[in-house]
C-alpha positions as CSV (number, residue, x, y, z in Angstrom):
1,X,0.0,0.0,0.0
2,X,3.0,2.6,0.6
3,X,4.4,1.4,-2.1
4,X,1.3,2.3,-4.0
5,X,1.0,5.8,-2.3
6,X,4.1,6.7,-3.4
7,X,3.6,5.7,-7.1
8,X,0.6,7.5,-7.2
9,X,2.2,10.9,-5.5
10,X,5.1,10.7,-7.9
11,X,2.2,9.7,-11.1
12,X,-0.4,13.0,-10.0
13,X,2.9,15.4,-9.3
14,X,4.2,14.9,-12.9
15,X,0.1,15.3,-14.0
16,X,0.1,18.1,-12.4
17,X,2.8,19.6,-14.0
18,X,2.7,19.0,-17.2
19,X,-1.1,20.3,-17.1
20,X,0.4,23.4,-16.7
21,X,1.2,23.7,-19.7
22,X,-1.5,21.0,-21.5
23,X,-4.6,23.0,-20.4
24,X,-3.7,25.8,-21.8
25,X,-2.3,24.1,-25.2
26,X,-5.7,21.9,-24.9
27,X,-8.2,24.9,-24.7
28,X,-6.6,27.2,-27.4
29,X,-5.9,24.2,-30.1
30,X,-10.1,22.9,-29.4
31,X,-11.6,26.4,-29.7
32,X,-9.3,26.9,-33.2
33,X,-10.6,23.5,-34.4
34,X,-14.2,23.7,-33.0
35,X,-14.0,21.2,-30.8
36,X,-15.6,20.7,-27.6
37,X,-13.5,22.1,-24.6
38,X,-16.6,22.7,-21.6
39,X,-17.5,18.7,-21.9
40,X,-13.9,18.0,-20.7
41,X,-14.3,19.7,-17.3
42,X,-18.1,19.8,-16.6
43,X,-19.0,16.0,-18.2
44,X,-21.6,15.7,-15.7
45,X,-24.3,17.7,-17.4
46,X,-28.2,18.0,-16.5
47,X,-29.3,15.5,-19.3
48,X,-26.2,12.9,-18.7
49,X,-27.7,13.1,-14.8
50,X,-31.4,12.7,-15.9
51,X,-30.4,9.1,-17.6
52,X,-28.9,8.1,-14.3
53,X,-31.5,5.4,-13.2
54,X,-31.6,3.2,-9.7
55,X,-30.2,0.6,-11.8
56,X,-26.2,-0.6,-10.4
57,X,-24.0,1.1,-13.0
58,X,-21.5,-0.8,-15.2
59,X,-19.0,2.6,-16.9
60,X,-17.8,1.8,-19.8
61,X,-14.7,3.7,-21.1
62,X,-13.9,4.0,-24.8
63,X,-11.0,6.5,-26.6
64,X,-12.0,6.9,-29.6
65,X,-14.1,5.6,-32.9
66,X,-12.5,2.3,-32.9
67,X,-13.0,2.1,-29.1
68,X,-16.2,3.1,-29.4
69,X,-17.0,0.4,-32.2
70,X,-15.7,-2.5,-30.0
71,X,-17.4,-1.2,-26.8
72,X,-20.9,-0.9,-28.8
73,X,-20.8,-4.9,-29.3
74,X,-19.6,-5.1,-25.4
75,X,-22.7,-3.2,-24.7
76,X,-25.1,-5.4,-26.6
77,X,-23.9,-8.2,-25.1
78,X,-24.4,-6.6,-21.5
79,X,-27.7,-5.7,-22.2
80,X,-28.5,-9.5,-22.9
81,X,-26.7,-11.3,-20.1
82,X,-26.7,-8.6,-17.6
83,X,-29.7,-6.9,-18.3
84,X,-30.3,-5.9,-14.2
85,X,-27.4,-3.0,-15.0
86,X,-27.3,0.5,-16.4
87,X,-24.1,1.0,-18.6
88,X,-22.6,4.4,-18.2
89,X,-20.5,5.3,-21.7
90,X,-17.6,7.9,-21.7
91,X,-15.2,8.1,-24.6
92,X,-12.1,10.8,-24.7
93,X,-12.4,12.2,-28.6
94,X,-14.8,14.3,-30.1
95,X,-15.0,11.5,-32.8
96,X,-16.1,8.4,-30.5
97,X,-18.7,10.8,-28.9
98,X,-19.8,11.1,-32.1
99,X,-19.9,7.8,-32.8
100,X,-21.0,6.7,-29.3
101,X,-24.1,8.9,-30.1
102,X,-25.2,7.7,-33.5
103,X,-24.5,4.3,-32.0
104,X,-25.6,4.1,-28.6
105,X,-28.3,7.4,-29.0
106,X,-30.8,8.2,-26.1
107,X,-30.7,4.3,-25.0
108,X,-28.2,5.5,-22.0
109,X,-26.1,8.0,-20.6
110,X,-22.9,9.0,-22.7
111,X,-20.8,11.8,-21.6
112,X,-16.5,12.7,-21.9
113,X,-14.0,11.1,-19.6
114,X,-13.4,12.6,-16.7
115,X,-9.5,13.9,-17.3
116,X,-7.7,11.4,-15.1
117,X,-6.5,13.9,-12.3
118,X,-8.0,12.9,-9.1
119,X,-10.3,15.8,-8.7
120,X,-12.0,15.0,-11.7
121,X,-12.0,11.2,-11.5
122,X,-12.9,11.0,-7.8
123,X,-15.8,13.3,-8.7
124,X,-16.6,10.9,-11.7
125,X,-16.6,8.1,-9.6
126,X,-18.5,9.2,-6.9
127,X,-21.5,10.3,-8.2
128,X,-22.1,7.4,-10.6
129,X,-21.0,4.8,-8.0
130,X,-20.0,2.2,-10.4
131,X,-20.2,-1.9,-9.9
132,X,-18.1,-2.3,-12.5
133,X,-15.2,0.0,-14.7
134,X,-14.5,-1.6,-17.8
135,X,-11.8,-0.1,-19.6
136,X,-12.0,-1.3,-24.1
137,X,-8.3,-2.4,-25.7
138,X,-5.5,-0.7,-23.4
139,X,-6.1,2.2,-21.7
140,X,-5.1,2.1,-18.3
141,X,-6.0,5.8,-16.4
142,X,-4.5,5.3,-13.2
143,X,-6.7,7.5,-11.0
144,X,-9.9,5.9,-12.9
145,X,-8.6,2.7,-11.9
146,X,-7.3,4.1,-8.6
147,X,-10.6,5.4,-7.3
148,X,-13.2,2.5,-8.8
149,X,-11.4,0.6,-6.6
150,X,-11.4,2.4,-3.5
151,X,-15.5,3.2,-4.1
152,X,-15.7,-1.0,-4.3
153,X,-16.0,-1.5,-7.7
154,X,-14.6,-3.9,-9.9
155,X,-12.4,-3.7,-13.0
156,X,-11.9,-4.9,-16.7
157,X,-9.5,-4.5,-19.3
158,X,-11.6,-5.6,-22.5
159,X,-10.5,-6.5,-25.8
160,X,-7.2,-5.7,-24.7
161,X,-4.2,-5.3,-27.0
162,X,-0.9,-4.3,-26.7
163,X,1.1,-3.3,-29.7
164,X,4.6,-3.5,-30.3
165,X,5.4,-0.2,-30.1
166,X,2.9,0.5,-27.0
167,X,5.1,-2.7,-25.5
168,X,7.9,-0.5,-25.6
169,X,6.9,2.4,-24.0
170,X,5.3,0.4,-21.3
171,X,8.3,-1.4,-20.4
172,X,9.7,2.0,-19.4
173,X,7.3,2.4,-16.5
174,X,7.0,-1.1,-15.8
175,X,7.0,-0.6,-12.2
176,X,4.5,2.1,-12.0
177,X,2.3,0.1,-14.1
178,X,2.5,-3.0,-12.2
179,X,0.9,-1.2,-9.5
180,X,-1.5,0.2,-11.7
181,X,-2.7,-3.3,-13.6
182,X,-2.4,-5.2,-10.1
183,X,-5.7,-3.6,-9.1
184,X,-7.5,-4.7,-12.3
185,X,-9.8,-7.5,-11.6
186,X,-9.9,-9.0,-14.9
187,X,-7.8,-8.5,-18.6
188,X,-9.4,-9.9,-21.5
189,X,-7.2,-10.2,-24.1
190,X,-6.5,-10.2,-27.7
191,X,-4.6,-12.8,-28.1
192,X,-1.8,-15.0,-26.4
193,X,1.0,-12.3,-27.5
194,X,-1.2,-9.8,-25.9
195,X,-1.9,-11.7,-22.7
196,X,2.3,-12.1,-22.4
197,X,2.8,-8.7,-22.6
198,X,0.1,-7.5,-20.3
199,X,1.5,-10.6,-17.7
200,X,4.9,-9.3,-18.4
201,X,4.0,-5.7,-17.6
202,X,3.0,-6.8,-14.0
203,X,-1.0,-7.9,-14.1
204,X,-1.8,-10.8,-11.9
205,X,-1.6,-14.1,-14.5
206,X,-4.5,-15.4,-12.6
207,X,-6.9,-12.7,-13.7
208,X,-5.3,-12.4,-17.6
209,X,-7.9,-14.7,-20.4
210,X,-7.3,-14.8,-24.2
211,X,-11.2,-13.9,-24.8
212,X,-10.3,-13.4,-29.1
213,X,-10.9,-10.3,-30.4
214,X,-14.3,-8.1,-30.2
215,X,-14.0,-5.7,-33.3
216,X,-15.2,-8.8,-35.3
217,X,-19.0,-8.8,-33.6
218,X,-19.7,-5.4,-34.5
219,X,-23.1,-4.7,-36.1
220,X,-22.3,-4.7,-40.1
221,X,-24.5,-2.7,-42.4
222,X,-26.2,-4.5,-45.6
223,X,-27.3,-1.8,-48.3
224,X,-30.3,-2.6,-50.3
225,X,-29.5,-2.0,-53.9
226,X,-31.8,0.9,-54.7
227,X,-29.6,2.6,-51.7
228,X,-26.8,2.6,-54.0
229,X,-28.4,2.9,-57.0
230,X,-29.6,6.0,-55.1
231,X,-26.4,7.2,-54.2
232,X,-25.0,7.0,-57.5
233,X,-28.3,9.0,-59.3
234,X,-27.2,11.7,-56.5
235,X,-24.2,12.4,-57.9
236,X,-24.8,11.5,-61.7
237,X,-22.6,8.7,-61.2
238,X,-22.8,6.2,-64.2
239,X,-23.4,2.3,-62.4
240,X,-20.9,1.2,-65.1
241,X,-17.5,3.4,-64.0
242,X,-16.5,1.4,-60.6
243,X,-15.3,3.5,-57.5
244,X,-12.1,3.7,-55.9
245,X,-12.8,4.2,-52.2
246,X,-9.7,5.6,-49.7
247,X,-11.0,5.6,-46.3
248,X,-9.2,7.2,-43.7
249,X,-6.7,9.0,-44.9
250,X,-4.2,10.8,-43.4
251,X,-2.0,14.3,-44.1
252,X,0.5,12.4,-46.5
253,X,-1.3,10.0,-47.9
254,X,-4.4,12.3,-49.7
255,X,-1.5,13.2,-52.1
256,X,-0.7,9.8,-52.8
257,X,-4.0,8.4,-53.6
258,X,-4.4,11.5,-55.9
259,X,-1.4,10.6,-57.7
260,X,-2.8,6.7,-58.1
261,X,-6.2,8.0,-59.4
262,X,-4.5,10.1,-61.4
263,X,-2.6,7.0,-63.0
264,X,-5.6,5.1,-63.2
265,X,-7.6,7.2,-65.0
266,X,-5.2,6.6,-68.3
267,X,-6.4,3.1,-68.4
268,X,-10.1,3.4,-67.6
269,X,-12.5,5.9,-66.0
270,X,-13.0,5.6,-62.3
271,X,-15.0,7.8,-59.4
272,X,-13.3,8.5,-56.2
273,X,-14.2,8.9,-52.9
274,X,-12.0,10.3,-50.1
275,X,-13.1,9.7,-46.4
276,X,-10.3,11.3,-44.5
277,X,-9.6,9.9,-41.4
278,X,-10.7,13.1,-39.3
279,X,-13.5,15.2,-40.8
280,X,-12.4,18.2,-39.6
281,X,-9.7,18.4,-42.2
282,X,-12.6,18.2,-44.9
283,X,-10.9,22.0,-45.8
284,X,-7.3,20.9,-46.1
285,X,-8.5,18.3,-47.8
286,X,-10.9,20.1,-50.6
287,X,-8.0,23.0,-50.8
288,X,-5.8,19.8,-52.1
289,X,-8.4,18.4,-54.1
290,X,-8.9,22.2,-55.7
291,X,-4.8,22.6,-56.9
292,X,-5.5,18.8,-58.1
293,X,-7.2,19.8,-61.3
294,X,-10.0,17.3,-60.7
295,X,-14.0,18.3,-60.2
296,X,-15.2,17.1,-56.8
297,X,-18.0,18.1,-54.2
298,X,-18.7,17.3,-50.5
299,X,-20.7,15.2,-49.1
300,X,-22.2,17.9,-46.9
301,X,-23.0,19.9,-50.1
302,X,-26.1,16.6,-50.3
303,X,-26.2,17.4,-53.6
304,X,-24.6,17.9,-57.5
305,X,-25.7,19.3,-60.7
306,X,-22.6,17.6,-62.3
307,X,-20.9,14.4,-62.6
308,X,-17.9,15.2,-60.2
309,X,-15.0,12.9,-60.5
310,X,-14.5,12.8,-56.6
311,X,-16.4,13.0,-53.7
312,X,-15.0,14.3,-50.5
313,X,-16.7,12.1,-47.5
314,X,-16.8,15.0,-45.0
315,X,-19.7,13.2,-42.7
316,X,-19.3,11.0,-40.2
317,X,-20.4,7.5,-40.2
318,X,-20.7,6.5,-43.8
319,X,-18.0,4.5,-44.6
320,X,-19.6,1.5,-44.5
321,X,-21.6,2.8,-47.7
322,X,-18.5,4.3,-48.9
323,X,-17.4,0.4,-49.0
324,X,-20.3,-1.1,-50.1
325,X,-20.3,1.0,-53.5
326,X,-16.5,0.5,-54.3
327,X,-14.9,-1.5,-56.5
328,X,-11.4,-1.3,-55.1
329,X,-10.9,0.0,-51.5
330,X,-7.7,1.3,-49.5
331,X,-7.7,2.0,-46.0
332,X,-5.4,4.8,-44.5
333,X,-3.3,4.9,-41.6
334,X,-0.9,3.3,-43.6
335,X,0.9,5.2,-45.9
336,X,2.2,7.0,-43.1
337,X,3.5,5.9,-39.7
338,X,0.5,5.9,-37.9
339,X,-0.6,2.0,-37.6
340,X,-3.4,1.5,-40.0
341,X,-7.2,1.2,-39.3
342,X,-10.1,-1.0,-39.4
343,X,-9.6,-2.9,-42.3
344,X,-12.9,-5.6,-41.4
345,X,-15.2,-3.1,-41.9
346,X,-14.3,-2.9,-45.9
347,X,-13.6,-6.6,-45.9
348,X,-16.9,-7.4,-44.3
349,X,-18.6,-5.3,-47.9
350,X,-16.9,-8.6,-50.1
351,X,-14.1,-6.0,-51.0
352,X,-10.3,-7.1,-51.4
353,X,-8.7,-4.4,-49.2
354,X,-5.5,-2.8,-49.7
355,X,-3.2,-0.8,-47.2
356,X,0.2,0.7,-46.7
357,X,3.5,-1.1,-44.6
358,X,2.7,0.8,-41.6
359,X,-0.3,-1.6,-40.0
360,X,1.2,-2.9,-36.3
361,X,-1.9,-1.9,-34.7
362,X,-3.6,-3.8,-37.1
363,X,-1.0,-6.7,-37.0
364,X,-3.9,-9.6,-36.1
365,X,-6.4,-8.7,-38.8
366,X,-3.6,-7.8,-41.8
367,X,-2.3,-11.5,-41.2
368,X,-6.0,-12.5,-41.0
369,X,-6.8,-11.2,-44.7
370,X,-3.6,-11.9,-46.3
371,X,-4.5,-15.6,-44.9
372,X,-7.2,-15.8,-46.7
373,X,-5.7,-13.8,-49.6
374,X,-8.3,-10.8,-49.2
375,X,-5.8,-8.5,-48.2
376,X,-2.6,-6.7,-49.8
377,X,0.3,-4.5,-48.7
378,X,1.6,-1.1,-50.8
379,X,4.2,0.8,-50.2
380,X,3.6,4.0,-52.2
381,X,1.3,5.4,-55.0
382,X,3.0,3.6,-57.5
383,X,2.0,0.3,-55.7
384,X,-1.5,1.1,-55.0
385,X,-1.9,1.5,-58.4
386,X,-0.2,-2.1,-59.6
387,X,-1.8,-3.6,-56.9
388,X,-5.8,-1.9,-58.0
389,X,-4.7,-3.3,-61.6
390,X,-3.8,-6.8,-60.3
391,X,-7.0,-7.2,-58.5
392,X,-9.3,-6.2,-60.9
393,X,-8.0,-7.8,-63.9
394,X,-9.2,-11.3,-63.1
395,X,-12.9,-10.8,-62.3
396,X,-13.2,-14.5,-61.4
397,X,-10.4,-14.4,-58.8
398,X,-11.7,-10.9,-57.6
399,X,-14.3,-12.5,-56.8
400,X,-13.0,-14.8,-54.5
401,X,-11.0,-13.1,-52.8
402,X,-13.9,-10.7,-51.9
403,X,-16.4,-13.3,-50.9
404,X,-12.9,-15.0,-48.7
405,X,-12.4,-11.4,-46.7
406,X,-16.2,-11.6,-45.9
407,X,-16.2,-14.8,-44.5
408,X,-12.8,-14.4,-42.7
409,X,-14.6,-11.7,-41.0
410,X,-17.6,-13.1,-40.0
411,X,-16.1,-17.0,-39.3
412,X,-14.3,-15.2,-36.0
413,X,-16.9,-13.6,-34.0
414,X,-17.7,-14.4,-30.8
415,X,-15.3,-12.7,-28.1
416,X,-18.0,-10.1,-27.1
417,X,-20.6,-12.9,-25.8
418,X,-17.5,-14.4,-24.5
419,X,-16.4,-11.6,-23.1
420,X,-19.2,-10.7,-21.1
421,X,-20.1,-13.7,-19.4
422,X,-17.0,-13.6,-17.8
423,X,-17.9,-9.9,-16.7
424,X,-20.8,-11.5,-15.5
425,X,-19.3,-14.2,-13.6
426,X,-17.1,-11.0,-12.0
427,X,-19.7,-8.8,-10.8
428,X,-22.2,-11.6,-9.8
429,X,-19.8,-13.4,-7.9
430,X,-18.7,-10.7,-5.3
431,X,-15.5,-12.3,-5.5
């Protein structure tokens, strides 16, 4: 327990500190970009508290959209087999509250993390009174962790995963976090590399299971065909031309899908559409798109009186349709050093999928598709090209390999049910 006092002084000191400086940064950068900066510091707000019920509470913490994705399928699952609770939802980003909303809705209360200094967590904590804090793939907020404990509750690590650059930097503060994960009642894991790390970062082996991986139960969207069909008659896109879909794209990587189009447009005539990763660059983005010498609209604009050649996906949450109309589909986060994305949701639309080299926090499901030879590695434009040619020129074989991502997909669900019964088995057991 001193032990643990100490850490803890030594972990809110150097908070402290460097909140100094991050406040400030943190207020000034969210009002530029329009984000949300009151949420942060008042999360507790006079509709979140009117959704409060007498029910127990289980809190559910998710970062971001992926997060938020994953804990949606946790939450169905809850709902089923412990349907005596109330979840509380909190994600950190604008983007998975977002999500968390058009997801999740007015079914519960959803509301920002609590910033993990104590004043703010302790607050938190006190007046939902959670039974259970269940933190989705590996976050670990110390005094979240810290003070569920303290107020009796228990305490999950879900979906967990631990990438080998995370790995790393956790080894650095091994000790602190040892302390940290030694309070956690129970880490479901990835995968057997995952549950070594986490075991070798200090959590208690006994309370570490390989539960498989969440992401895969998600709710995927079908499209009726007059949906598309629709789509396409909005734009005065012509059914025959197939569409070239880059989905989250990063700064870096817009430049080199323009340069692929651009290439593949001297073979045979193709539509774009460009979903960057964040929507909020939707004007950096349609500034590039303007110096490209190609005709393009907005998604937000709802409509066209031409046949642009691109369409800038500037709303949020339609990239499952954005799938389900392409042809060809790269995902971003990959051309650049940032780790890559959610690659099932494309493959799930019977859609080879093609990315860049940098996927290691998408390690499991790149060897997943390549297994089943659904999905294909790039290294620059020049590549995306080849590889868009390679694909499509045996229709027969395209096919396969779409139909073969779909059902790699959907033949490895099952952690969320399995995931949740043992939550279940925690929280009823009093253990």
């Amino acid at each position: 327990m001193a032990r643990q006092s100490v850490s803890y002084l030594l972990y809110n000191g150097l908070l402290i500190l460097a909140g100094i400086f991050f406040w400030p940064y943190f207020i000034i950068r969210n009002i530029i970009l329009k984000r949300p900066v009151l949420p942060y510091f008042h999360n507790m707000t006079p509709d979140f508290l009117r959704k409060l019920g007498p029910q127990p509470v289980i809190w559910v913490q998710a970062v971001s959209v992926g997060e938020t994705v994953v804990a949606n399928c946790i939450v169905n699952q809850i709902r089923k087999i412990l349907p005596e609770y109330q979840v509380v939802f909190t994600t950190t980003t604008p983007t998975g509250q977002a999500m968390a909303q058009k997801l999740l809705g007015d079914t519960l209360p959803i509301t920002y993390f609590p910033f993990d200094f104590p004043f703010f967590s302790r607050r938190f904590v006190k007046r939902i009174k959670p039974r259970l804090f269940i933190m989705v793939e590996t976050e670990i907020w110390p005094n979240a962790i810290r003070y569920c404990r303290k107020a009796g509750a228990k305490i999950a690590m879900v979906n967990g995963r631990i990438s080998n650059r995370s790995y790393g930097r956790y080894l650095k503060v091994a000790p602190f976090l040892k302390t940290v994960l030694g309070q956690l009642d129970l880490l479901a894991m990835q995968s057997a590399e995952d549950a070594n790390r986490i075991g070798t970062l200090g959590a208690p082996l006994e309370k570490i299971v390989v539960a498989g991986n969440a992401k895969f139960d998600q709710d995927y969207p079908t499209f009726h065909p007059d949906k598309l069909a629709a789509f396409l008659e909005q734009y005065h896109w012509k059914p025959e031309i197939p569409i070239f879909t880059a989905a989250s794209t990063h700064p870096g990587e817009e430049e080199q899908v323009l340069q692929a189009y651009r290439e593949l447009l001297k073979e045979r005539p193709y539509y774009l559409i460009l979903a960057p990763r964040h929507p909020d660059r939707a004007e950096a983005v349609s500034g590039l798109l303007k110096t490209s010498g190609f005709s393009f609209t907005r998604r937000t604009a709802q409509s066209s009186d031409e046949s642009p050649q691109i369409l800038l996906l500037d709303t949020f949450g339609e990239l499952s349709l954005a799938y389900a109309l392409a042809e060809v589909i790269f995902v971003g986060g990959s051309l650049v050093d940032i780790g890559g994305h959610n690659i099932l949701e494309a493959a799930v639309q019977a859609k080879p999928v093609i990315y860049g080299p940098y996927m290691h926090a998408q390690q499991e499901m790149k060897e997943l598709l390549e297994a089943f030879d659904a999905g294909f590695t790039v290294n620059d434009a020049d590549g995306l090209v080849q590889a868009i040619k390679e694909l499509t020129a045996d229709r027969a074989l395209y096919r396969r390999r779409a139909l073969a991502g779909r059902q790699a997909v959907l033949s490895n669900q099952g952690a969320a049910e399995k995931t949740v019964r043992l939550l279940a088995d925690l929280v009823r057991s009093g253990s």
